[in-house]
C-alpha positions as CSV (number, residue, x, y, z in Angstrom):
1,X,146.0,170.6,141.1
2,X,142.5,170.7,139.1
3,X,142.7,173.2,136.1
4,X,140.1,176.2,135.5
5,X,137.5,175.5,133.3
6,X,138.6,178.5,130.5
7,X,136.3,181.3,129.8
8,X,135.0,182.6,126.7
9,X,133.5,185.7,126.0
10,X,132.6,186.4,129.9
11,X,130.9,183.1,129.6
12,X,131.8,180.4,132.6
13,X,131.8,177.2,131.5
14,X,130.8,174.2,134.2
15,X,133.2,171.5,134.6
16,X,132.1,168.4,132.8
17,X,131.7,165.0,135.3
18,X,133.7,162.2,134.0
19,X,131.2,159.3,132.9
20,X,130.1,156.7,134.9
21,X,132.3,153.6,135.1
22,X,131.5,151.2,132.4
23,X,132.7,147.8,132.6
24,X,136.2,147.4,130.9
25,X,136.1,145.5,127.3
26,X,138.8,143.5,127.2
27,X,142.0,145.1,125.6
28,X,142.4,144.8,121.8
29,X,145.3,142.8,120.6
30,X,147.4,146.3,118.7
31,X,147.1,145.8,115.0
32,X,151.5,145.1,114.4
33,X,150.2,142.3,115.9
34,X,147.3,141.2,114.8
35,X,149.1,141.7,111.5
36,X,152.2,139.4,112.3
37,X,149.7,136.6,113.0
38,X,147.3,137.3,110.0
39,X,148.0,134.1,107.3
40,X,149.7,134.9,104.6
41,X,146.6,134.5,101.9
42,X,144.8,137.5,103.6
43,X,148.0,139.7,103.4
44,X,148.6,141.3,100.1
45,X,152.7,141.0,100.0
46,X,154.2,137.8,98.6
47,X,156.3,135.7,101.4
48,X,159.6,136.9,100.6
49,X,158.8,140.5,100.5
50,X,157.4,140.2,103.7
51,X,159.8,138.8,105.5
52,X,162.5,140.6,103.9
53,X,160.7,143.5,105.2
54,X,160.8,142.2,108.6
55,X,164.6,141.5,108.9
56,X,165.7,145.1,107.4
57,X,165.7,148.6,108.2
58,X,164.1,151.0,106.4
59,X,166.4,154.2,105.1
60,X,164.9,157.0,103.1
61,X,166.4,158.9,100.3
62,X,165.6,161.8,98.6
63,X,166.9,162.0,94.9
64,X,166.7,164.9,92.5
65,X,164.1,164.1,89.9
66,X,166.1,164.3,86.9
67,X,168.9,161.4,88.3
68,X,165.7,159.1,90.2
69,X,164.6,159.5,86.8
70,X,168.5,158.2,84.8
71,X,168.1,155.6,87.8
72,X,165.5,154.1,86.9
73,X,166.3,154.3,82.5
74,X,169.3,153.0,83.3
75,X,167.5,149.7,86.1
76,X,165.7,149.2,83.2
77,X,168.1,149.0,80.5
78,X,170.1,146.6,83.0
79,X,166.7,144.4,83.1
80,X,167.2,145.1,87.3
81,X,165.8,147.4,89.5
82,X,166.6,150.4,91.2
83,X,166.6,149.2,94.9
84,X,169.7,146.3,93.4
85,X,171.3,149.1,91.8
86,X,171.4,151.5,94.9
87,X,172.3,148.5,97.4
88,X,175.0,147.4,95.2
89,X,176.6,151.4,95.5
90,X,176.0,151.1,99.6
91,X,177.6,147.7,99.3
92,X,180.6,148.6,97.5
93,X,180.9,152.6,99.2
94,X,180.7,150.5,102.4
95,X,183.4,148.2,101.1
96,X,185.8,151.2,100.8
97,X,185.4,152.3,104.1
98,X,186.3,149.3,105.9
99,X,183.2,148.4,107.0
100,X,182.0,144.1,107.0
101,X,178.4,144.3,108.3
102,X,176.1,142.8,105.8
103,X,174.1,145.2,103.6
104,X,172.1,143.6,101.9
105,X,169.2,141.8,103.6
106,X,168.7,138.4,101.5
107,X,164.5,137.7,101.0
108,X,163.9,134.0,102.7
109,X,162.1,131.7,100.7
110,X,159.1,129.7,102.1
């Protein structure tokens, strides 16, 4: 069932046609894609971090401010980072709780 054009102010408005049929392009290939197949050079990410990013699953944490910020002192007092430091505590809270699945997704070298 075809919807009434809405009225404003007392004011009718006329139903717009639909255009004339122009010739289809063909589709565009969607941009994950396109993206997957681009060569390495003109992507900005090294290898490893790309395909690293490809075999894992993103998780999102909010920290307070003041411990992100005692995270990251203490990552670089430990010459590491902060992303080691926080899957080393998944990996060993995950340890305690019985559970084998991998964590940590290991970077493949090209």
């Amino acid at each position: 069932m075809a919807r009434k054009p809405p009225v404003y102010a007392a004011v009718e408005l006329e139903p717009v046609a639909p255009p004339a049929a122009a010739p289809q392009p063909e589709p565009a290939m969607p941009r994950a894609k396109e993206a997957a197949e681009a060569p390495a050079a003109r992507r900005g990410r090294p290898p490893a971090v790309r395909s690293m990013r490809d075999a894992a699953s993103p998780v999102m944490l909010y920290l307070h401010p003041a411990g992100h910020k005692a995270l990251k002192r203490y990552a670089l007092e430990q010459d590491g980072k902060v992303h080691d430091l926080l899957i080393q505590a998944v990996e060993e809270w995950a340890k305690r709780k019985g559970l084998r699945e991998p964590m940590r997704v290991e970077a493949e070298r090209e």
